[in-house]
N, C-alpha and C positions, 0 to 999 in steps of 0.2 A: 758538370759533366755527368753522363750515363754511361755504365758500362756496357758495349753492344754486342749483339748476340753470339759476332765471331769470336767473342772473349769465353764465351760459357759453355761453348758446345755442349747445351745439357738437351737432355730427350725430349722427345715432345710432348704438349703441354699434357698429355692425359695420362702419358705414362708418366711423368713426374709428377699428376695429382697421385698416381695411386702407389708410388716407391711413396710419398711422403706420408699418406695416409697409413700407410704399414708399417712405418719405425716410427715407433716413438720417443718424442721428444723429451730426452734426456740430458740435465748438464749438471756440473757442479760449482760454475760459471757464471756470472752475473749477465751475459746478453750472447754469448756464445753457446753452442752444441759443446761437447766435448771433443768433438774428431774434428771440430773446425778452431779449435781454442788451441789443440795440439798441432793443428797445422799454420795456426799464423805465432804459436812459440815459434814453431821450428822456423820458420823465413825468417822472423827477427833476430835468431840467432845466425843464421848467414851474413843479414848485414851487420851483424853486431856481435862478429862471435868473439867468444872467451879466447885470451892466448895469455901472456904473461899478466896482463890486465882485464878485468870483469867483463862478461861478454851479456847480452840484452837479459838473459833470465838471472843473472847475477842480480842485475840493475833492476829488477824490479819490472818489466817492459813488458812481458806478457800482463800481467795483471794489471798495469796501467792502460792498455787500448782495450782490453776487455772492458772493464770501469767505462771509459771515454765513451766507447759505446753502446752503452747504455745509458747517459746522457738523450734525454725526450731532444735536444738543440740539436743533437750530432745523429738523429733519424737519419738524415741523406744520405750521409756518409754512411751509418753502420748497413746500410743498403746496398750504396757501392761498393763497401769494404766486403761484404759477407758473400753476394756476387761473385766478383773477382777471388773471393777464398774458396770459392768452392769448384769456380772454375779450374783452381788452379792443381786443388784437391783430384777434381778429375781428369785432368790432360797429368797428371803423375800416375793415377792409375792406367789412363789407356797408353800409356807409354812404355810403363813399367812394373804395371802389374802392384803396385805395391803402395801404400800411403805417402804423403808426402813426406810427412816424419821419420819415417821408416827406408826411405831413400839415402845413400851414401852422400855426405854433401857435397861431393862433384855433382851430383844429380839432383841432387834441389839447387845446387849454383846454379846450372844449364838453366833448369825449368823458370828461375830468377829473372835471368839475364835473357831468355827472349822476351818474360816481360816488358825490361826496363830497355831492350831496345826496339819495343814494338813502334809503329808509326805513333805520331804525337798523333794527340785526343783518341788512340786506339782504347779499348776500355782493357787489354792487359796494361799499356799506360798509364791509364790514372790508378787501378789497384796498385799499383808499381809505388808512383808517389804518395796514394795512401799510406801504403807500408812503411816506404821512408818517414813519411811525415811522424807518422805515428809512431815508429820507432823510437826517431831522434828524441820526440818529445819525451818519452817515457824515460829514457836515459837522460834527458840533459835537461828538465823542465824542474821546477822547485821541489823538492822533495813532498809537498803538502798535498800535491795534485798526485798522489799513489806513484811514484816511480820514482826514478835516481835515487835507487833504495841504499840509507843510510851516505848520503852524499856523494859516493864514489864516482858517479858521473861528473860531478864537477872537480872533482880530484883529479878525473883522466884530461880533463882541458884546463886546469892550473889554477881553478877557483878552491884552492884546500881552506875553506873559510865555514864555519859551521853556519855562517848565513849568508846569504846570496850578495853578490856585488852593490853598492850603490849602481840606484839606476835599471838592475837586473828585473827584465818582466818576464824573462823564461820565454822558449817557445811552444810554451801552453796556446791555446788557442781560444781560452778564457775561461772553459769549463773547469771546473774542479771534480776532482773522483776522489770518490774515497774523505780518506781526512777527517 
C-alpha cells in the first residue's frame, strides 16, 4: 500500500522543494527528524498511554520504530510511515495551530481516530495500522529487538518470565534493532 495524496495535503511540489531546502536536516534520531520522532512518541503514547501500568515511552516504543526504521528491509514502510507522520504533523497544525505533541490529548485522540476510521486502503489507513503495528511491536516484541524495555510489556499480558514463552516468536516482523 501507498499512502495517497488526500492523506498529505502537503504543498506543492516546488514550494516543498524549497521549505525543504531551507531547513536543515537535523536529528538526534537514528532515521527520524526530531519534530517527526516527537510526533510519532506522542501518537504511540495515545495508543499506549501510561496509567497505573507503563504507557509506549515507558516500554521502550518510541526508540524501537525509530531503529525499525531504519532497517535498509523496512525502506517501504519507513516511507509510508514518514509520509503519513508528517501528514499528520500538518493537518495538527492547520487545525490547531500547534504541533502535534504539543496538542491536549483529546486533540491528538480526534486527529488519531479520523485516521483509524478513514476509508480501508485510504493512506490515513494504512499510517493508522503502521502506527499500531509498530507500536504493538515495540511493547510486546522480545526485549532483544530494542523495545519491551526491561520486560514490562510482557508483564502487562502475564508473561512475568525473564524469557520469552516456549514457542514465543514475538511480533517482531523479523528485523532486529538495536541489540
Amino acid at each position: 500500500m501507498v499512502l495517497v495524496g488526500s492523506c498529505s495535503r502537503q504543498p506543492a511540489p516546488e514550494k516543498q522543494k524549497a521549505e525543504q531546502a531551507s531547513a536543515p536536516f537535523t536529528t538526534s534520531h537514528v532515521s527520524l527528524t526530531d519534530p517527526e520522532y516527537d510526533a510519532m512518541a506522542a501518537a504511540c503514547e495515545r495508543l499506549l498511554p501510561r496509567d497505573d501500568d507503563p504507557g509506549a515511552a515507558d516500554l521502550g516504543v518510541p526508540g524501537y520504530v525509530d531503529r525499525a526504521l531504519s532497517d535498509r528491509r523496512m525502506s517501504h514502510v519507513r516511507d509510508d510511515f514518514v509520509r503519513g507522520l508528517q501528514a499528520l504533523m500538518q493537518r495538527a497544525k492547520a487545525l490547531h495551530h500547534k504541533a502535534f505533541p504539543e496538542l491536549a490529548p483529546e486533540q491528538q485522540d480526534a486527529l488519531l481516530t479520523e485516521y483509524k476510521n478513514s476509508p480501508k486502503g485510504s493512506g490515513e489507513g494504512h499510517f493508522y495500522e503502521l502506527l499500531v503495528v509498530l507500536t504493538m511491536e515495540g511493547a510486546f516484541s522480545d526485549p532483544s529487538y530494542g523495545g519491551n524495555r526491561d520486560r514490562r510489556g510482557w508483564a502487562l499480558i502475564g508473561f512475568e518470565t525473564s524469557e520469552p514463552p516456549p514457542g514465543y516468536d514475538g511480533l517482531h516482523t523479523g528485523h532486529k534493532c538495536g541489540g
